[in-house]
C-alpha positions as CSV (number, residue, x, y, z in Angstrom):
1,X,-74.9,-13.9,14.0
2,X,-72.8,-11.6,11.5
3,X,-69.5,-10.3,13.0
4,X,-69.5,-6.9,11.0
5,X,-65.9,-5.0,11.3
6,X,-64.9,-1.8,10.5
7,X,-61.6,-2.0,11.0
8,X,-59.0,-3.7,8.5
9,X,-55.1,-3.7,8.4
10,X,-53.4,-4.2,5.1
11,X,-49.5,-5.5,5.6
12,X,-47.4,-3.1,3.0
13,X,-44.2,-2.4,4.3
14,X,-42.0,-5.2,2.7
15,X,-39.0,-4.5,0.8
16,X,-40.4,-6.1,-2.1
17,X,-36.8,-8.1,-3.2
18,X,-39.2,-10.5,-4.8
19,X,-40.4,-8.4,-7.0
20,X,-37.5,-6.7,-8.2
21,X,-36.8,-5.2,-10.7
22,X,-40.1,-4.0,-10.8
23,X,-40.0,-2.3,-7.1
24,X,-36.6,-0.8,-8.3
25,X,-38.7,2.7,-8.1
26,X,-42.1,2.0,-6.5
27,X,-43.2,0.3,-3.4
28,X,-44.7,-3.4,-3.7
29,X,-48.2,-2.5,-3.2
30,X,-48.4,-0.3,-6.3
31,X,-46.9,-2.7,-8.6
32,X,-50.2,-2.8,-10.8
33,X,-52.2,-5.8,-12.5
34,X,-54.3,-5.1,-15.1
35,X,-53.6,-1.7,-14.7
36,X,-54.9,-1.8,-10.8
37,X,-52.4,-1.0,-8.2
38,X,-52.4,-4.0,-5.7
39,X,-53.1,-1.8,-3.0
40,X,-56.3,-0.7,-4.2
41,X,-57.7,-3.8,-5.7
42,X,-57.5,-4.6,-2.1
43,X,-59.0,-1.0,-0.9
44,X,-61.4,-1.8,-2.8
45,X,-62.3,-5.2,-1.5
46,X,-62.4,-3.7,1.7
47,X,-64.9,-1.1,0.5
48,X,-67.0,-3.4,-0.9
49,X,-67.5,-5.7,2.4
50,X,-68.2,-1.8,4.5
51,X,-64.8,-1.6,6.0
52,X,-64.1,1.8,6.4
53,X,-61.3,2.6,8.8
54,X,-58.0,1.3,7.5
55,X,-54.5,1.2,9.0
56,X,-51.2,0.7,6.6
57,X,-48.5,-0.1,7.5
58,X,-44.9,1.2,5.6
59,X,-41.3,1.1,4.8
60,X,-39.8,0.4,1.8
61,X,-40.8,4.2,-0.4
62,X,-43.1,5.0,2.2
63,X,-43.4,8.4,0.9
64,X,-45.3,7.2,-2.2
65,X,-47.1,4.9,-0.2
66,X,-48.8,7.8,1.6
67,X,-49.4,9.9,-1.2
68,X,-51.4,7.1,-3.4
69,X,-53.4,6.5,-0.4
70,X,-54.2,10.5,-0.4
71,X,-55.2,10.5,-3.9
72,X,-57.2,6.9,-3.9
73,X,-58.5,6.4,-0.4
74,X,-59.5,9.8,0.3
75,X,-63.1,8.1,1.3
76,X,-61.7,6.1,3.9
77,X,-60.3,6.3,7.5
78,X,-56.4,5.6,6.6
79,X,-53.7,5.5,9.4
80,X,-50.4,4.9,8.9
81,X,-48.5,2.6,11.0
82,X,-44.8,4.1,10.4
83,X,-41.6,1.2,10.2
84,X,-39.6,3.2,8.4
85,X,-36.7,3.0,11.0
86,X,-37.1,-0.6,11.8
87,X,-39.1,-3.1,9.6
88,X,-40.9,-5.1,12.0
89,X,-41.4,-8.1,9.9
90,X,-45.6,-9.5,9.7
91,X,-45.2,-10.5,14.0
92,X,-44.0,-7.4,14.6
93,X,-45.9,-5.0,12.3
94,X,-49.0,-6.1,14.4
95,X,-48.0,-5.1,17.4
96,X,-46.5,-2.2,16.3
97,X,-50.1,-1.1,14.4
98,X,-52.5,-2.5,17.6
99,X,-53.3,1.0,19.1
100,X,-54.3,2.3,15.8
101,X,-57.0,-0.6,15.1
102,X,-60.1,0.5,16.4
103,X,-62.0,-3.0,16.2
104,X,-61.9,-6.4,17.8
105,X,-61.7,-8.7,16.1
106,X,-60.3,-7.2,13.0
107,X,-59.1,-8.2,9.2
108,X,-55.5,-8.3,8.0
109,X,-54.8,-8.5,4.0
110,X,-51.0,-8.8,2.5
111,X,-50.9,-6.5,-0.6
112,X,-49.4,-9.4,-2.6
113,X,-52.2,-11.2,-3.3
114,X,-55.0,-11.1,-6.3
115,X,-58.2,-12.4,-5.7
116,X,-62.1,-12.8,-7.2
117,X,-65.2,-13.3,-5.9
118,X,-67.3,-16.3,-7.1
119,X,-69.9,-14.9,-5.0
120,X,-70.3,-13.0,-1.8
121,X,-67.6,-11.1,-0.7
122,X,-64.6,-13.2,0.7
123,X,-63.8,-10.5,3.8
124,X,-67.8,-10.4,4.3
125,X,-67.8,-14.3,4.2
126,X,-65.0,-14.8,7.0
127,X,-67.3,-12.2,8.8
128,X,-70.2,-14.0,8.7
129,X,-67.9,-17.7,10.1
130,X,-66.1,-15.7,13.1
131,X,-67.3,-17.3,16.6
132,X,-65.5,-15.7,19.1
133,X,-66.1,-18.4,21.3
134,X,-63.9,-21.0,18.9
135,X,-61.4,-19.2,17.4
136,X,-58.6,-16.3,17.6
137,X,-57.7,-16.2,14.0
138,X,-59.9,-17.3,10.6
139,X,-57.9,-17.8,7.7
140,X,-59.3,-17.7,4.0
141,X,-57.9,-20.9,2.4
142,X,-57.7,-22.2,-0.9
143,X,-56.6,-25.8,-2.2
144,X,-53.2,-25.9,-3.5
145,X,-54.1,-27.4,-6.8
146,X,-55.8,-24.2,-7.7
147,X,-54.0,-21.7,-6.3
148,X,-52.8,-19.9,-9.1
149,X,-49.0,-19.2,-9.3
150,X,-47.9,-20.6,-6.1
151,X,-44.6,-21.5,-6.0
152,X,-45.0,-23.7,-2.5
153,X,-46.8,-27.1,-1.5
154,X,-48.8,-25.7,0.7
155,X,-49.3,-24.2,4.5
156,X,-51.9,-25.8,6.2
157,X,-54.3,-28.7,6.4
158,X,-57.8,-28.2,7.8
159,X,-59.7,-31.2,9.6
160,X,-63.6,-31.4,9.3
161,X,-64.8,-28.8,11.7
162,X,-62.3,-26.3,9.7
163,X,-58.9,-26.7,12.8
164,X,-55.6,-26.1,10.9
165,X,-52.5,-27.4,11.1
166,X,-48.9,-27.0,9.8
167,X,-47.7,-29.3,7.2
168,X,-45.8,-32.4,8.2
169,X,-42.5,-33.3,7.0
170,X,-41.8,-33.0,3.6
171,X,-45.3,-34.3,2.7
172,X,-47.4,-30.9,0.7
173,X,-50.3,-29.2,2.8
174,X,-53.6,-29.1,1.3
175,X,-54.6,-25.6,1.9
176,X,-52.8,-22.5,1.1
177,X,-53.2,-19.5,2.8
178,X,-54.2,-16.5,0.7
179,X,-53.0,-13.4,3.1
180,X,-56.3,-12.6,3.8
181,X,-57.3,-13.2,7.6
182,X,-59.8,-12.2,10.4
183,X,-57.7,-11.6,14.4
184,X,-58.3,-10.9,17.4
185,X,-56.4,-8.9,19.6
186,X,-56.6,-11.5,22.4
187,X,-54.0,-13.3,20.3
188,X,-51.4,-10.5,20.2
189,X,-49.8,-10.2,22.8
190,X,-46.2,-11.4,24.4
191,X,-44.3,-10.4,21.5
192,X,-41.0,-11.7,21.6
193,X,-39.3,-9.0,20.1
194,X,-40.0,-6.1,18.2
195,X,-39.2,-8.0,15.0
196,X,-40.9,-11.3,14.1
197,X,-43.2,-13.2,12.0
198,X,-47.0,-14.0,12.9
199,X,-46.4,-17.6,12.3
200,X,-45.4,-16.8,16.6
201,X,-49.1,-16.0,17.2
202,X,-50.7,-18.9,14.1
203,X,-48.5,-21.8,16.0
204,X,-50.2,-20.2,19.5
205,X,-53.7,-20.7,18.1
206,X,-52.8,-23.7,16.0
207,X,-51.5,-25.5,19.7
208,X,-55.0,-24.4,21.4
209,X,-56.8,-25.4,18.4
210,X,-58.1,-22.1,17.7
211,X,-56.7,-21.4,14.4
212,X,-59.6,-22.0,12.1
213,X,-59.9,-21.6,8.4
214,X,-62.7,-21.3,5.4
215,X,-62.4,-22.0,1.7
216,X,-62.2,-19.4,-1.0
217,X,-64.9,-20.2,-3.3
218,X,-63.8,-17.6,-6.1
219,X,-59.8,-17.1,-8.0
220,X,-57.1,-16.4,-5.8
221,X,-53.2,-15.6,-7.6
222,X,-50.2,-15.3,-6.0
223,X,-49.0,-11.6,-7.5
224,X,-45.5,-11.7,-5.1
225,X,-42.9,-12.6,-7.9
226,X,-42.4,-10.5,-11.0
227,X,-43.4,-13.5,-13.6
228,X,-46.8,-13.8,-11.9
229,X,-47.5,-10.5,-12.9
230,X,-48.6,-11.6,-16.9
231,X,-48.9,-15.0,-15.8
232,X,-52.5,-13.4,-13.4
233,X,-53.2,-10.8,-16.2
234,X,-53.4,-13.2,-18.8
235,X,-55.6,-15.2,-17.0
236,X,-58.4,-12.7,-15.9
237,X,-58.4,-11.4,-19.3
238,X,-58.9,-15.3,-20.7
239,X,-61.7,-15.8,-17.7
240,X,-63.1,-12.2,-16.9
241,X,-62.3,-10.7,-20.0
242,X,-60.2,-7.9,-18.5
């Protein structure tokens, strides 16, 4: 049976030092590819799989964060889940944004990621492989030999029935993670602090064997880096023509 959502987090409140200088005057999120702010290319992603109520959260220029979302997002439910006094890190950001998420289980996107469908939407597709009774978190995965840009070897590797697991050693993972995931809210709780990473709540599942992941089947580019910038333009325009 299809889990349909309506509720979506998108993770924008980095500082965007990896990006600079190009976030020397603009947040992250609306460092544009192809002439598409990042954080509408996912807006729009989110539109397309019937996600209507979305929650944002900021820091870095949060100002123009807010007033792009006025402008392009004016069809959509948008919160804002406010860090501008303490920057909670990914961990930390989710509990901070929980009572503003209307839905259970819900998706969370990173705005520092490009990605294409090959067929059906990706959000609408890690919809469709939730089962509540197996899992607390679905990732959308994609092998690391054709993960465009990447700069790693890899997050995860993903036995048979789709269970991942951290890398071992110095040995690469198979799988990277794109940023785009499916939670429930079961999984976040007992923060440690009010700053911290998400990889708290991942190694929780991962140990109960409840962190599950599916494959992209369409393009995916890592856009968090200035050089990946041209590097995913020139390729769209050489596959999609744009």
């Amino acid at each position: 049976m299809v889990k349909h959502v309506d509720a979506a987090m998108i993770m924008a409140a980095g500082k965007g030092t990896r990006m600079m200088p190009l976030t020397a005057d603009r947040p992250k999120p609306l460092i544009e590819v192809g002439g598409v702010a990042l954080l509408d290319h996912v807006l729009d992603h989110l539109r397309d799989a019937g996600i209507g109520k979305i929650v944002v959260n900021v820091h870095y220029r949060a100002e123009q964060i807010e007033q792009h979302l006025a402008a392009s997002a004016a069809d959509l439910d948008v919160r804002i889940s406010d860090e501008r006094d303490v920057l909670r890190d990914t961990g930390g950001g989710l509990v901070h944004a929980l009572p503003l998420i209307s839905d259970d289980p819900f998706i969370c996107v990173n705005a520092d990621n490009w990605w294409t469908n090959a067929g059906e939407n990706a959000i609408s597709q890690l919809m469709e492989h939730w089962d509540d009774a197996r899992m607390d978190v679905l990732m959308l995965v994609i092998p690391l030999e054709t993960a465009n840009n990447s700069q790693g070897v890899g997050d995860f590797n993903m036995d048979a029935d789709g269970r991942l697991s951290r890398r071992q050693g110095d040995a690469p993972a198979s799988f990277v993670w794109t940023g785009i995931q499916m939670l429930s809210k079961r999984l976040i709780v007992d923060p440690p602090s009010d700053v911290f990473s998400t990889n708290i709540f991942w190694d929780r599942a991962i140990a109960q064997g409840r962190c599950m992941g599916i494959l992209h089947d369409g393009q995916w580019f890592d856009v968090g880096y200035p050089a990946a910038i041209a590097a995913t333009e020139a390729k769209l325009a050489k596959q999609y023509g744009r």
